[in-house]
mmCIF entry with sequence, helices, sheets and N, C-alpha, C, O atoms, coordinates in Angstrom:
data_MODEL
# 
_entry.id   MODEL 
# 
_entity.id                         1 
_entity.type                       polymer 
_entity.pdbx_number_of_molecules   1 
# 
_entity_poly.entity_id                      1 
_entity_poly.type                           'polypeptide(L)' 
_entity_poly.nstd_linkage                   no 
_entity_poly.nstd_monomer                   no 
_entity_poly.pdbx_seq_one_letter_code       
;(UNK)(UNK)(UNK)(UNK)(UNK)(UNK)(UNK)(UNK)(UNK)(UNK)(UNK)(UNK)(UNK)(UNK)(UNK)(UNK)
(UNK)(UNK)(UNK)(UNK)(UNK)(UNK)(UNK)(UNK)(UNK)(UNK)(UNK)(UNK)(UNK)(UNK)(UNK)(UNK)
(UNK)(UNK)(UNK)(UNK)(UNK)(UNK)(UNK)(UNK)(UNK)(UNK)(UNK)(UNK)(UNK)(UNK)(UNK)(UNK)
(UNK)(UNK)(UNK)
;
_entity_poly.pdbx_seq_one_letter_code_can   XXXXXXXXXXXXXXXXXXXXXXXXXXXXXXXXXXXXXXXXXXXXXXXXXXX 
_entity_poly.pdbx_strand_id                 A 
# 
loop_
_entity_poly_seq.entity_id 
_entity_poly_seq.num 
_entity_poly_seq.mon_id 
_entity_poly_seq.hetero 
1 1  UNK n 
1 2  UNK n 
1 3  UNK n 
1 4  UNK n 
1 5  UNK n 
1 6  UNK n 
1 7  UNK n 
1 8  UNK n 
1 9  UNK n 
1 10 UNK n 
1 11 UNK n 
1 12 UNK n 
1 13 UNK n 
1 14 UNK n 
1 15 UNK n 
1 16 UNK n 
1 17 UNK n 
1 18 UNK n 
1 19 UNK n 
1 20 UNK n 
1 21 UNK n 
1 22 UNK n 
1 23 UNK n 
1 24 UNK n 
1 25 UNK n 
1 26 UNK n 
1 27 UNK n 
1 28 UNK n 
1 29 UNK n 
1 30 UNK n 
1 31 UNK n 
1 32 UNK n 
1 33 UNK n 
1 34 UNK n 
1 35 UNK n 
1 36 UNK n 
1 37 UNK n 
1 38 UNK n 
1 39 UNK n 
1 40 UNK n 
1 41 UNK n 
1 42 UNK n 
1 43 UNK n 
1 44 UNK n 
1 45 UNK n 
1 46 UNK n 
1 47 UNK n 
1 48 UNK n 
1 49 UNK n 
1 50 UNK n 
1 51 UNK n 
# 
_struct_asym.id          A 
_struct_asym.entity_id   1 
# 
loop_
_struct_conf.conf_type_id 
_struct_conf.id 
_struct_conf.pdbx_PDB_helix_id 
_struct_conf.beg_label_comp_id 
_struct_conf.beg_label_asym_id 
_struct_conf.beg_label_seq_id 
_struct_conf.pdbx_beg_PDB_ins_code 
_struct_conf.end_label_comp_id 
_struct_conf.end_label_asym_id 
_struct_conf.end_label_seq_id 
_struct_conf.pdbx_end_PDB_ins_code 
_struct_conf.beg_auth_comp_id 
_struct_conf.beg_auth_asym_id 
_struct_conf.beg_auth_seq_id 
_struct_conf.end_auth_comp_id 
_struct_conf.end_auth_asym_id 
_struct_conf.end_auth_seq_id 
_struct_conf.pdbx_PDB_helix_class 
_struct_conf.details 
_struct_conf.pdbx_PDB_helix_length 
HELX_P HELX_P1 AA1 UNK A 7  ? UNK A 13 ? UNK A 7  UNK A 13 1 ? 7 
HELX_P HELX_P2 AA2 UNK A 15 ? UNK A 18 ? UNK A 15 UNK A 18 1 ? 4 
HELX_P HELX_P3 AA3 UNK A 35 ? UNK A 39 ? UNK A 35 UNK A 39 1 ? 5 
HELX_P HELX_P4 AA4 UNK A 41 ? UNK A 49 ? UNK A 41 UNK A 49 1 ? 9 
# 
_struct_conf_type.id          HELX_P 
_struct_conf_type.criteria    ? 
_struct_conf_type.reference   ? 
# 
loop_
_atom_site.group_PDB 
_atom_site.id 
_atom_site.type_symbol 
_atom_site.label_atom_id 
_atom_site.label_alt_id 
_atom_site.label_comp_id 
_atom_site.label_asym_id 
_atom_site.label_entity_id 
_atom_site.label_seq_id 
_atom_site.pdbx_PDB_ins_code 
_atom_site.Cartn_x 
_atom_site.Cartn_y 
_atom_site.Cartn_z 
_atom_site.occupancy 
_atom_site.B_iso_or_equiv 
_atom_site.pdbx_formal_charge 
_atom_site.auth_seq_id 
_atom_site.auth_comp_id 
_atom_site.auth_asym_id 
_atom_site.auth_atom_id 
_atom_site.pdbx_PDB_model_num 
ATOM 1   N N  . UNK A 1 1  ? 32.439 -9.808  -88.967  1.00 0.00 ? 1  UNK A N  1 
ATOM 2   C CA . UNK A 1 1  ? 31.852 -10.783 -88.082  1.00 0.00 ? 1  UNK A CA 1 
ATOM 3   C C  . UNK A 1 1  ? 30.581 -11.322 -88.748  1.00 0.00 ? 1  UNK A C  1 
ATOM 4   O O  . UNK A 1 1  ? 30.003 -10.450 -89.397  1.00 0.00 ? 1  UNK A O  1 
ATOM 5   N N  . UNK A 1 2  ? 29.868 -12.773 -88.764  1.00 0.00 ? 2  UNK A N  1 
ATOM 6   C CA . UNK A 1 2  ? 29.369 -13.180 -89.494  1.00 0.00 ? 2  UNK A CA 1 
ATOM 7   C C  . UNK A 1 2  ? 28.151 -13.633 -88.159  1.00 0.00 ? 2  UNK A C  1 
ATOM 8   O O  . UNK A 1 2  ? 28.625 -14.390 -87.311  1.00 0.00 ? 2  UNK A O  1 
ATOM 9   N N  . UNK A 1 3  ? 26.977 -13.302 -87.997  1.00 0.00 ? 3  UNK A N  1 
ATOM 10  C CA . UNK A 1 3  ? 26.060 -13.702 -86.988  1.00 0.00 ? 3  UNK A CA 1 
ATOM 11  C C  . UNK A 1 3  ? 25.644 -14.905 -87.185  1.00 0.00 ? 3  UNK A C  1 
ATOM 12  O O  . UNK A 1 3  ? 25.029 -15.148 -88.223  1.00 0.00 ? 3  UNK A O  1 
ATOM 13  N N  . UNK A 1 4  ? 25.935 -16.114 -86.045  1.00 0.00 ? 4  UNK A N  1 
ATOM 14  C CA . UNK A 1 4  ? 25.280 -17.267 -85.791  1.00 0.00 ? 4  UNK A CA 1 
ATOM 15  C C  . UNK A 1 4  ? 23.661 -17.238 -85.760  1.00 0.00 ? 4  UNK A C  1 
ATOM 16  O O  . UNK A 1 4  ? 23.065 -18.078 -86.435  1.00 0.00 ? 4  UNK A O  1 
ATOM 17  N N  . UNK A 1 5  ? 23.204 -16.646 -85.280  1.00 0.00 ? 5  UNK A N  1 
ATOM 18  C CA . UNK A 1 5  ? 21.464 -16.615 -84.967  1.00 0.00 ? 5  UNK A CA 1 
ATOM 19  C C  . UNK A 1 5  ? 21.014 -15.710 -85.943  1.00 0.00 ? 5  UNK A C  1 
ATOM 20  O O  . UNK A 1 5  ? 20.001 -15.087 -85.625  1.00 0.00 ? 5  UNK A O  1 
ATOM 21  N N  . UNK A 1 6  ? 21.480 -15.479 -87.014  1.00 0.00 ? 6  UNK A N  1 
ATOM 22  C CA . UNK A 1 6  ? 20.838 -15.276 -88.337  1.00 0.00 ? 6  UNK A CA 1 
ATOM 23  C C  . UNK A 1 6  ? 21.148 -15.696 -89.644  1.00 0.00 ? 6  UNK A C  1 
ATOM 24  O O  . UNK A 1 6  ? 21.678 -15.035 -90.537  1.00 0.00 ? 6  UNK A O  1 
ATOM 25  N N  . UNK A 1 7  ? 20.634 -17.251 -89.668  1.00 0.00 ? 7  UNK A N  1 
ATOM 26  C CA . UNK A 1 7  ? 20.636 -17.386 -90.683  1.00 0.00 ? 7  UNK A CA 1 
ATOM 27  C C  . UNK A 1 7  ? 20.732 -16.988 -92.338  1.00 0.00 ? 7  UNK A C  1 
ATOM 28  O O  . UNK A 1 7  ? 21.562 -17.249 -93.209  1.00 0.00 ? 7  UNK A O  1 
ATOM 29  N N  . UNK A 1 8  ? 19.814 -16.438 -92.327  1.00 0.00 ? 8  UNK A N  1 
ATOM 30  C CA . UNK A 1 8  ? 20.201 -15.969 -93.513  1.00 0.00 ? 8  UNK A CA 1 
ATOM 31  C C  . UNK A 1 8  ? 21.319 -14.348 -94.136  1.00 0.00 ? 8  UNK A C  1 
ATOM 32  O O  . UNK A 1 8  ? 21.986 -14.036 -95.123  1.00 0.00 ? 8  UNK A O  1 
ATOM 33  N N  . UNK A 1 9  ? 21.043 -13.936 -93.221  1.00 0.00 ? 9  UNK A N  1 
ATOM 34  C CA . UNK A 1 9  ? 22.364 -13.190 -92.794  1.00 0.00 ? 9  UNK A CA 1 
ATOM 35  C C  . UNK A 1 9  ? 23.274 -13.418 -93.096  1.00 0.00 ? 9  UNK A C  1 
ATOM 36  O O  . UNK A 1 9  ? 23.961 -12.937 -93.998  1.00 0.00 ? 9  UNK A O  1 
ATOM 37  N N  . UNK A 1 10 ? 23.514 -14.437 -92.185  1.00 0.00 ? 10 UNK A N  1 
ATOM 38  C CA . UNK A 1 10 ? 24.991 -15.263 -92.034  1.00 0.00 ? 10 UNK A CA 1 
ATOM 39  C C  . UNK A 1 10 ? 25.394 -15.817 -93.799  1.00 0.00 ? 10 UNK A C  1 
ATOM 40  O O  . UNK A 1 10 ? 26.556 -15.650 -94.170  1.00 0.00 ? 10 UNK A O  1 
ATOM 41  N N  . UNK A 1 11 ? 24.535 -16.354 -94.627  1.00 0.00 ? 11 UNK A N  1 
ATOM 42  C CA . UNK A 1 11 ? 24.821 -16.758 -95.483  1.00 0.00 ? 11 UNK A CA 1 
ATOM 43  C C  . UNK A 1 11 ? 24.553 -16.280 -96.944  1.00 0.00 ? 11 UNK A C  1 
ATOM 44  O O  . UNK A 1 11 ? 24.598 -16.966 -97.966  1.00 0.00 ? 11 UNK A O  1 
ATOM 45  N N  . UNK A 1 12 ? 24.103 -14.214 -96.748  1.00 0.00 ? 12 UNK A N  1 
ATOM 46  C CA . UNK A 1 12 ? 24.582 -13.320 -97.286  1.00 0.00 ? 12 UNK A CA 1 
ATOM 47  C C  . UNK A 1 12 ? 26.067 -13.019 -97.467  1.00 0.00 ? 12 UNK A C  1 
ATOM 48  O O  . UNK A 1 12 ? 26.698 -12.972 -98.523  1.00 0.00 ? 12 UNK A O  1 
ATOM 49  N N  . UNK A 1 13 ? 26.561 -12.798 -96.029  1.00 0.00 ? 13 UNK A N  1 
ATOM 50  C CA . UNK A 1 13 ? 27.497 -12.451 -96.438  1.00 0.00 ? 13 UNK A CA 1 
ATOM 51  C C  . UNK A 1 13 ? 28.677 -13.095 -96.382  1.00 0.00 ? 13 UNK A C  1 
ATOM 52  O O  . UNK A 1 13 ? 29.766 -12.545 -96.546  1.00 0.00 ? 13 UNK A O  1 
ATOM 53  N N  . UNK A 1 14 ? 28.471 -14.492 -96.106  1.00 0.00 ? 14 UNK A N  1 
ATOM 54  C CA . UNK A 1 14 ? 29.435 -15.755 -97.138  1.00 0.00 ? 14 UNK A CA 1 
ATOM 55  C C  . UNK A 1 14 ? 29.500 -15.636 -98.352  1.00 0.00 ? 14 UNK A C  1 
ATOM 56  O O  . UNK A 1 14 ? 30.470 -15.716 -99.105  1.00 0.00 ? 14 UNK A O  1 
ATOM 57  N N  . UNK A 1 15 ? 27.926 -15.345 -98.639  1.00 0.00 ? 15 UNK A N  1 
ATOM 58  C CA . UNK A 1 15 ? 28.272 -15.382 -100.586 1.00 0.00 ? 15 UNK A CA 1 
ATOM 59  C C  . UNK A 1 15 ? 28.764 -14.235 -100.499 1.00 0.00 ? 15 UNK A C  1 
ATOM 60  O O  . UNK A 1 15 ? 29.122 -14.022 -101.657 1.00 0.00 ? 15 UNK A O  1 
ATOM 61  N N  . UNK A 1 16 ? 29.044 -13.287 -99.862  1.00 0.00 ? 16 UNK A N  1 
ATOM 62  C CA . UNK A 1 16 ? 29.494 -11.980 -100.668 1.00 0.00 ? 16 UNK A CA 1 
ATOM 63  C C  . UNK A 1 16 ? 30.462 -11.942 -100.641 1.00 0.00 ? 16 UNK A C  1 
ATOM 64  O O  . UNK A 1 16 ? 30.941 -11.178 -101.478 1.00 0.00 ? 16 UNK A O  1 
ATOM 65  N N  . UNK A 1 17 ? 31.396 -12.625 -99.791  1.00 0.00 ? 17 UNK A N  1 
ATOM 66  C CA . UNK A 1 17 ? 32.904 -12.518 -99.284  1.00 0.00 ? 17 UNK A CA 1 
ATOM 67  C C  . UNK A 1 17 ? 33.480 -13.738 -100.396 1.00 0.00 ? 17 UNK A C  1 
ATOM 68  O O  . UNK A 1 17 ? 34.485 -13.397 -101.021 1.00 0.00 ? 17 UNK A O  1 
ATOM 69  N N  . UNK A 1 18 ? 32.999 -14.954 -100.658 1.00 0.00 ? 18 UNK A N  1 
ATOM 70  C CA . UNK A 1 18 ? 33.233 -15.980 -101.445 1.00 0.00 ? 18 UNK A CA 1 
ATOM 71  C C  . UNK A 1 18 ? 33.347 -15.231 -103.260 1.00 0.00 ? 18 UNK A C  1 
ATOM 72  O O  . UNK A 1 18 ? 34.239 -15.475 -104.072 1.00 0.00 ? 18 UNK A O  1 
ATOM 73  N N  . UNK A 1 19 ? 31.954 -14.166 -103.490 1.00 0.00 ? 19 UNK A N  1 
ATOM 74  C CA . UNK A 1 19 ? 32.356 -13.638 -104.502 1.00 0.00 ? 19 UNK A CA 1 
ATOM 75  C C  . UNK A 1 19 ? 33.244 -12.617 -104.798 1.00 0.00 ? 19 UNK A C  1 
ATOM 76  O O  . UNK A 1 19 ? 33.544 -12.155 -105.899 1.00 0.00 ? 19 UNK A O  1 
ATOM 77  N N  . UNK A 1 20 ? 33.525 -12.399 -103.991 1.00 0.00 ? 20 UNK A N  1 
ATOM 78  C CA . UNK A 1 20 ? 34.565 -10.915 -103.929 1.00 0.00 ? 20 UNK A CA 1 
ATOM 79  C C  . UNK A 1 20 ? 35.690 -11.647 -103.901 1.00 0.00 ? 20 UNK A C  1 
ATOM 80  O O  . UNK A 1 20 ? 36.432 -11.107 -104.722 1.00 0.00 ? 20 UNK A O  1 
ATOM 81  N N  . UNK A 1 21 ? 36.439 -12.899 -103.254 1.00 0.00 ? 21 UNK A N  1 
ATOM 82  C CA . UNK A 1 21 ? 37.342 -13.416 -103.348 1.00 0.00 ? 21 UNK A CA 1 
ATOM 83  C C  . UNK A 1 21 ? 36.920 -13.892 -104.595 1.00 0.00 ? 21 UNK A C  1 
ATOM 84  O O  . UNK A 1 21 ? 36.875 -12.924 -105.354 1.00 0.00 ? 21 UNK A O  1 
ATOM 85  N N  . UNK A 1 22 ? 36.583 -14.939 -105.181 1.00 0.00 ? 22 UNK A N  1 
ATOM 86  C CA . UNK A 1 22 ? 36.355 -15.533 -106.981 1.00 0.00 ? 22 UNK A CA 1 
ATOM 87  C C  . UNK A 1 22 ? 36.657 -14.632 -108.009 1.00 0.00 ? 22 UNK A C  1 
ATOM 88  O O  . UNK A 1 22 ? 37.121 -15.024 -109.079 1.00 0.00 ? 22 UNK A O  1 
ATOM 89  N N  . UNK A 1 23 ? 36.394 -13.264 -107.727 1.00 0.00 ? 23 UNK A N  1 
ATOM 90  C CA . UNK A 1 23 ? 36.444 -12.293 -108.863 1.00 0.00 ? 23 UNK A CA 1 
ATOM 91  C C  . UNK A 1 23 ? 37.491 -11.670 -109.133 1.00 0.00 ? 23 UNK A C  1 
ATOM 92  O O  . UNK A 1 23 ? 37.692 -10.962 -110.119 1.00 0.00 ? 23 UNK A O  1 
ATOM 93  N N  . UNK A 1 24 ? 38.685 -12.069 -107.678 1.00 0.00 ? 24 UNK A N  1 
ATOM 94  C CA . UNK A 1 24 ? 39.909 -11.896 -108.151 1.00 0.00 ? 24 UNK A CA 1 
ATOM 95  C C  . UNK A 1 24 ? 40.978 -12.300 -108.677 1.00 0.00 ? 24 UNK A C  1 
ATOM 96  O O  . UNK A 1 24 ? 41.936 -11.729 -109.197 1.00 0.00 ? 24 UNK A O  1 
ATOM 97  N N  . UNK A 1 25 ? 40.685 -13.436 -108.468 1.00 0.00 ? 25 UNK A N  1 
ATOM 98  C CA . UNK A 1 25 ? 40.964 -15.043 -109.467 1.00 0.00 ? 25 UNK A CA 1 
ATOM 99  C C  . UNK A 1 25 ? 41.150 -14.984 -110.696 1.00 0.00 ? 25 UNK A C  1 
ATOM 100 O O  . UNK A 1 25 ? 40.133 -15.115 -111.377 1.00 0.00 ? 25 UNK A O  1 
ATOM 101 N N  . UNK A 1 26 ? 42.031 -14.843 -111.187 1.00 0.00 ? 26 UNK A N  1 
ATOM 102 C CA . UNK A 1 26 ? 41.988 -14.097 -112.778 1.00 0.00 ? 26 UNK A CA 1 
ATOM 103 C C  . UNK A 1 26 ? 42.048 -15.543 -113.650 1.00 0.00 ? 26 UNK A C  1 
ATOM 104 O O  . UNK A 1 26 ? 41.112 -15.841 -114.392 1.00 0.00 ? 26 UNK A O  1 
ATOM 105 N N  . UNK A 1 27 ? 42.897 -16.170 -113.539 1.00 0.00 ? 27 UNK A N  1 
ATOM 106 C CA . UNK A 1 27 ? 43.232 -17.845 -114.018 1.00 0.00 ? 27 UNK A CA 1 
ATOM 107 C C  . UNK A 1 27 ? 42.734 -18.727 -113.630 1.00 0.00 ? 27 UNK A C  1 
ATOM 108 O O  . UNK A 1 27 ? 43.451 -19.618 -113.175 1.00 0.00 ? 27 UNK A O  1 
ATOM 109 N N  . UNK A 1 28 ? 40.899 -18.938 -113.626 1.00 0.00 ? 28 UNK A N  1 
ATOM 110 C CA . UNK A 1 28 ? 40.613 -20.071 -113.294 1.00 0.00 ? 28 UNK A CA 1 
ATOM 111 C C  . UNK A 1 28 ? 40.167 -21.206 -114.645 1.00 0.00 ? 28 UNK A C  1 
ATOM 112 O O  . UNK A 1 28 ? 39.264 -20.600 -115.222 1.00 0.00 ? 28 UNK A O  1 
ATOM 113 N N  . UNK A 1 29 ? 40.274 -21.836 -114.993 1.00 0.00 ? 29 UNK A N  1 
ATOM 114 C CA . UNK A 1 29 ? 40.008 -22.378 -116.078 1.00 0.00 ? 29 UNK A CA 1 
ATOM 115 C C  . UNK A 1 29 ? 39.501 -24.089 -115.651 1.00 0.00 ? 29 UNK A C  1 
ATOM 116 O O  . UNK A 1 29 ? 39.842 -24.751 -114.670 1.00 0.00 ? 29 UNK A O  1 
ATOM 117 N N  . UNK A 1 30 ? 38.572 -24.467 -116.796 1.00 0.00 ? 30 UNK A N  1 
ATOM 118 C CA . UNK A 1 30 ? 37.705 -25.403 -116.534 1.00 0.00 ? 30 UNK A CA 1 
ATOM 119 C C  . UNK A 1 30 ? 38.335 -26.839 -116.873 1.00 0.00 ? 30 UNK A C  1 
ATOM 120 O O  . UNK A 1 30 ? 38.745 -27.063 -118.012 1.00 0.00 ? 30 UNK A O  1 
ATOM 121 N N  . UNK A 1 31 ? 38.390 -27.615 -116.062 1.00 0.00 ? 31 UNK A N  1 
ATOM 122 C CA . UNK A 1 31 ? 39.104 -28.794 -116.058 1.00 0.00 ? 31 UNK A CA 1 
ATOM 123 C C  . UNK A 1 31 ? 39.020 -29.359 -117.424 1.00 0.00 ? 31 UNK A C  1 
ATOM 124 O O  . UNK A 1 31 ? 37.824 -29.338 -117.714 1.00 0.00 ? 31 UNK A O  1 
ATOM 125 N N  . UNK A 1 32 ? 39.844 -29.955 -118.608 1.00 0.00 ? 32 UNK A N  1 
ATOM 126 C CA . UNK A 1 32 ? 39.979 -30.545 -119.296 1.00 0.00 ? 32 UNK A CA 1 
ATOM 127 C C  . UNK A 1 32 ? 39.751 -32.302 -118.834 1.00 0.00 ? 32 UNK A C  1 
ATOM 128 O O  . UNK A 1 32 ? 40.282 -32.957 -117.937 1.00 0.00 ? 32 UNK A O  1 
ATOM 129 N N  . UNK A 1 33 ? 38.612 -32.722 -119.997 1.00 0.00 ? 33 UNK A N  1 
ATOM 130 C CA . UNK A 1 33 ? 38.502 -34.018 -120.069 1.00 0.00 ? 33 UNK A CA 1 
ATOM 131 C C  . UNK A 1 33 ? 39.378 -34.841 -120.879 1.00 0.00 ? 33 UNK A C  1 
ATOM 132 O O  . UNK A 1 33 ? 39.909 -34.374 -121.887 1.00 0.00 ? 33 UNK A O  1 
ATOM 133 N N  . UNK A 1 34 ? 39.575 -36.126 -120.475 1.00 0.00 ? 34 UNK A N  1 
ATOM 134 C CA . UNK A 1 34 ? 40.891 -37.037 -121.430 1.00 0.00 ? 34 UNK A CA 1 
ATOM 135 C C  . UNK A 1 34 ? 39.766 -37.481 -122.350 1.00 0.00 ? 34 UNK A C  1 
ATOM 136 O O  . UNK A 1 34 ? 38.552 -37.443 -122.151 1.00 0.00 ? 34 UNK A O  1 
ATOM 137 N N  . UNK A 1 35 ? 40.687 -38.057 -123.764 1.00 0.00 ? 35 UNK A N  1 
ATOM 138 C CA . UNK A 1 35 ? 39.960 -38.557 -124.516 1.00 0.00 ? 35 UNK A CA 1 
ATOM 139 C C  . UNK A 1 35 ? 39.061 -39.614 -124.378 1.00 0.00 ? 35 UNK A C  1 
ATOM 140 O O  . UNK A 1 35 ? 38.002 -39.851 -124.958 1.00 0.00 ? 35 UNK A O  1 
ATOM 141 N N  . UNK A 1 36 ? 39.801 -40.329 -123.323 1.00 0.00 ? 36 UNK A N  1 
ATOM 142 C CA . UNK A 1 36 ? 39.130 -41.618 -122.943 1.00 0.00 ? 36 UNK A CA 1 
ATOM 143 C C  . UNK A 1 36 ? 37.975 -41.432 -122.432 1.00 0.00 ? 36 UNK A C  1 
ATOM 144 O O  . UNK A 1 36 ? 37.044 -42.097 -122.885 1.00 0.00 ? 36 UNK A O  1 
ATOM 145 N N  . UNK A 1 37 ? 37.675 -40.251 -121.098 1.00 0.00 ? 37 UNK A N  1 
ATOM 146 C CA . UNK A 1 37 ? 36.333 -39.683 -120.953 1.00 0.00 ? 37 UNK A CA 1 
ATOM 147 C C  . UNK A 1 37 ? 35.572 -39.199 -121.833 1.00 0.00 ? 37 UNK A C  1 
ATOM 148 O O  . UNK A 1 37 ? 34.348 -39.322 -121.788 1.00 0.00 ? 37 UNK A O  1 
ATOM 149 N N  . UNK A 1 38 ? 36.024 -38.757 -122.490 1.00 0.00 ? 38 UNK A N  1 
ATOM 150 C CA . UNK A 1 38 ? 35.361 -37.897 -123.783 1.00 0.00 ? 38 UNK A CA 1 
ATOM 151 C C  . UNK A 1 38 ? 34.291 -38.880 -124.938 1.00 0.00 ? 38 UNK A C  1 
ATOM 152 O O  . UNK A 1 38 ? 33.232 -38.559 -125.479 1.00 0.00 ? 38 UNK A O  1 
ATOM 153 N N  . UNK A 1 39 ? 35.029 -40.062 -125.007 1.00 0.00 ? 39 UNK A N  1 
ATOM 154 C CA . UNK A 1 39 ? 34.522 -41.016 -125.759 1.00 0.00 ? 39 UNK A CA 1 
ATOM 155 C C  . UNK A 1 39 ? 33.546 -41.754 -125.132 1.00 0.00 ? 39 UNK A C  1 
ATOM 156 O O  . UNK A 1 39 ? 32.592 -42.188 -125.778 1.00 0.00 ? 39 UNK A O  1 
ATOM 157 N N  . UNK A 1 40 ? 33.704 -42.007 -123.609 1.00 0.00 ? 40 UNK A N  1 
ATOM 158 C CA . UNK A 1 40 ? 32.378 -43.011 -122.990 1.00 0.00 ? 40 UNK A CA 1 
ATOM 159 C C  . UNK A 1 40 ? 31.403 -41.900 -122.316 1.00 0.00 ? 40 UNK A C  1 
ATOM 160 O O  . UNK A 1 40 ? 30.838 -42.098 -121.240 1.00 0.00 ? 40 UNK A O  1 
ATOM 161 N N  . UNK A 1 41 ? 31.250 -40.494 -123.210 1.00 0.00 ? 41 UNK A N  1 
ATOM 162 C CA . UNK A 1 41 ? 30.077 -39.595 -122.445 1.00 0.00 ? 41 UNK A CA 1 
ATOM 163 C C  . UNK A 1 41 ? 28.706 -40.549 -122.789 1.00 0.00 ? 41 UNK A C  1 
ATOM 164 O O  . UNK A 1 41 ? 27.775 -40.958 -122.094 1.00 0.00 ? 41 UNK A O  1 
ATOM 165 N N  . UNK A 1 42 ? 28.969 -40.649 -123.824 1.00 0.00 ? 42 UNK A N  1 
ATOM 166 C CA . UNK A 1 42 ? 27.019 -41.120 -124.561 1.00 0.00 ? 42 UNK A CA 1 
ATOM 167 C C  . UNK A 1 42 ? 26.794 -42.507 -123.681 1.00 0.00 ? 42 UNK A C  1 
ATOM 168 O O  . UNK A 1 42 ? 25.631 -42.848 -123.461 1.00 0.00 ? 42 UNK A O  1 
ATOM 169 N N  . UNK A 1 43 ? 27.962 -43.368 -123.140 1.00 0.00 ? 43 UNK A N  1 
ATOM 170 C CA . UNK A 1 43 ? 27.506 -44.360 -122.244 1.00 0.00 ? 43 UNK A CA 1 
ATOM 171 C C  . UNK A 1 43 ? 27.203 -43.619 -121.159 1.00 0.00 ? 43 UNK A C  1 
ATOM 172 O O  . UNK A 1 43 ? 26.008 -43.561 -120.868 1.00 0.00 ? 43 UNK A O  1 
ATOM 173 N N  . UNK A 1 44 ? 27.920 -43.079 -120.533 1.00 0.00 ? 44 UNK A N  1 
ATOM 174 C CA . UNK A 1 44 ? 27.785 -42.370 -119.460 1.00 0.00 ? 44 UNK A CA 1 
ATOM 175 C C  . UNK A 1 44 ? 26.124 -41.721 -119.267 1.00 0.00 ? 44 UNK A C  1 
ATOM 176 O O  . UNK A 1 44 ? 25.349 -41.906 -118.329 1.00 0.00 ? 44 UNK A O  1 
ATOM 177 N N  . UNK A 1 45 ? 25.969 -41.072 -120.275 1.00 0.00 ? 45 UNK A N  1 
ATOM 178 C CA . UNK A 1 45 ? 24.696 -40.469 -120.088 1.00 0.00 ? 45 UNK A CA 1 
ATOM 179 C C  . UNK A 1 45 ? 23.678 -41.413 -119.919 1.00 0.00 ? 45 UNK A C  1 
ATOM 180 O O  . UNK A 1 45 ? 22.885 -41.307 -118.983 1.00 0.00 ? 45 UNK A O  1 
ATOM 181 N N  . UNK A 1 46 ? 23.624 -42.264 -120.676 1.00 0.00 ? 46 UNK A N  1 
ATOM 182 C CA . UNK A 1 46 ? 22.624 -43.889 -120.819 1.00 0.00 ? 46 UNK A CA 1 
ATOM 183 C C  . UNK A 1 46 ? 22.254 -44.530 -119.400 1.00 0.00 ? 46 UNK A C  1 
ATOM 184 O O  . UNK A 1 46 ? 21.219 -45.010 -118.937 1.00 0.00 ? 46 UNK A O  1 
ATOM 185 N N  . UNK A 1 47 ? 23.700 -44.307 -118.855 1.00 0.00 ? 47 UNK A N  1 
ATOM 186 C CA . UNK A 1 47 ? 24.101 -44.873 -117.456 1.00 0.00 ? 47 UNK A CA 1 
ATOM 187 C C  . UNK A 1 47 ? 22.806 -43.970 -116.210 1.00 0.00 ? 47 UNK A C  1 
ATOM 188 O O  . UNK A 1 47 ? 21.921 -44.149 -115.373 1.00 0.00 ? 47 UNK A O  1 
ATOM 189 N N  . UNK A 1 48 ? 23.240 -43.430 -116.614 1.00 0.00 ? 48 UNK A N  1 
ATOM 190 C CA . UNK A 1 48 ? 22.429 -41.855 -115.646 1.00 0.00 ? 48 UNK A CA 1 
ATOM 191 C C  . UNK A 1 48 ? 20.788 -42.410 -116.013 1.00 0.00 ? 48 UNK A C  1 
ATOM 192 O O  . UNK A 1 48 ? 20.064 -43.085 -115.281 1.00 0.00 ? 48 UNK A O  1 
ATOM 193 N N  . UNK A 1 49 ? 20.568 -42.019 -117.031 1.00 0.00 ? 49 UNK A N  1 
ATOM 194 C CA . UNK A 1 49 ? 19.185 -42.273 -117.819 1.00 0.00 ? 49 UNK A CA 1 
ATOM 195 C C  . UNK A 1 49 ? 17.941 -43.215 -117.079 1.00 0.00 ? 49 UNK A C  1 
ATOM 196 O O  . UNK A 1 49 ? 16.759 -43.173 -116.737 1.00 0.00 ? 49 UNK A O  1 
ATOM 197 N N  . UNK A 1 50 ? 19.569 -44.395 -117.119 1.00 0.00 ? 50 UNK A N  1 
ATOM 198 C CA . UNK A 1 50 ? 18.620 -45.446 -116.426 1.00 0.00 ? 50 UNK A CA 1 
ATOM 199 C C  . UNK A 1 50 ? 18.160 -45.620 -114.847 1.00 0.00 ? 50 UNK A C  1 
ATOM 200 O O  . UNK A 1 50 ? 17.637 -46.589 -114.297 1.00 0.00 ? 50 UNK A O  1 
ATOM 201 N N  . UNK A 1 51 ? 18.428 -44.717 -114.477 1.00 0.00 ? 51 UNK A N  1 
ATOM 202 C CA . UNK A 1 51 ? 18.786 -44.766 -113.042 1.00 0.00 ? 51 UNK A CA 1 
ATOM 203 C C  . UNK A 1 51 ? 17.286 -44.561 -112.677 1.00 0.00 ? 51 UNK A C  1 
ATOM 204 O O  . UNK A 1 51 ? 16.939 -44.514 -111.497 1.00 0.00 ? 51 UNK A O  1 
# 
């Protein structure tokens, strides 16, 4: 049971239940970028930069 009127409580033991589920996850692997992304990073970043 996860207590409403304690905040931070409450969002102890989310993370703890969220990591205990993640750690059993054996096959998670990090999304692959296409070439086409791959090539407009340095615009991309420029893009950001200017912001």
């Amino acid at each position: 049971m996860i207590p409403a009127d304690n905040k931070p409580a409450a969002r102890l033991i989310v993370a703890s239940i969220l990591l205990r589920k993640l750690k059993k996850i054996q096959d998670i692997k990090e999304p692959e970028m296409s070439d086409k992304m791959k090539s407009h990073i340095s615009e991309y970043k420029k893009q950001l930069q200017n912001e």
